[in-house]
N, C-alpha and C positions, 0 to 999 in steps of 0.2 A: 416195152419189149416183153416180149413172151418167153416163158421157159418150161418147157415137156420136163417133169419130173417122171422119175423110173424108179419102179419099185423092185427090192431084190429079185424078186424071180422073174424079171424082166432083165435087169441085169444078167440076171446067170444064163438065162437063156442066149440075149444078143452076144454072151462072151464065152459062151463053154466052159468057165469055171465054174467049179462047185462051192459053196457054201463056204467049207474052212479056209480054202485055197485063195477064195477074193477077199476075204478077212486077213489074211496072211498077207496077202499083196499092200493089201492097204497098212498093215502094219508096219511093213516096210517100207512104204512113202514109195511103192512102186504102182499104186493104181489110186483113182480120186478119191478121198476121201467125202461119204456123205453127208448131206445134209439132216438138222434137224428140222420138222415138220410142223413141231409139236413145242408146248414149253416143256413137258417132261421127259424130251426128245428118246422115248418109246418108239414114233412116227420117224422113220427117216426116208430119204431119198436120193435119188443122185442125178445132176443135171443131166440130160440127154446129148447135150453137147461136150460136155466131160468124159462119158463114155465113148462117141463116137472120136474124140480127138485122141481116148489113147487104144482108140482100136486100128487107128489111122497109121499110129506112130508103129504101133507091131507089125502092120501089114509093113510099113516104110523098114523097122529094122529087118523081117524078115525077107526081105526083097534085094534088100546092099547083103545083107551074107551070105544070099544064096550067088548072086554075082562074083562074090568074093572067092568062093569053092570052087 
């Protein structure tokens, strides 16, 4: 199996977050946490399938609350 690795400003771009705010996210166990690249895990990255599925879920939650209003 194959896996597209995404570098931060790939990330930031596909998700309109900025820099402290997807650190923030992930601090809080509210977006995926990345991978290490590297042994001195300097190199990280983030599956491409991990982002798409939780961009999937914000489109998903923000779609039932706009229904909800």
């Amino acid at each position: 199996m194959s896996h597209r690795i995404l570098k931060r400003p790939e990330v930031q771009h596909r998700t309109s977050l900025s820099r402290s705010h997807l650190y923030q996210l992930i601090k809080n166990g509210e977006f995926p946490r990345q991978i290490s690249l590297s042994t001195n895990g300097r190199a990280v990255g983030w599956l491409e399938t991990d982002i798409e599925a939780w961009l999937e879920q914000r489109i998903a939650e923000s779609t039932s609350n706009n229904a909800a209003a």
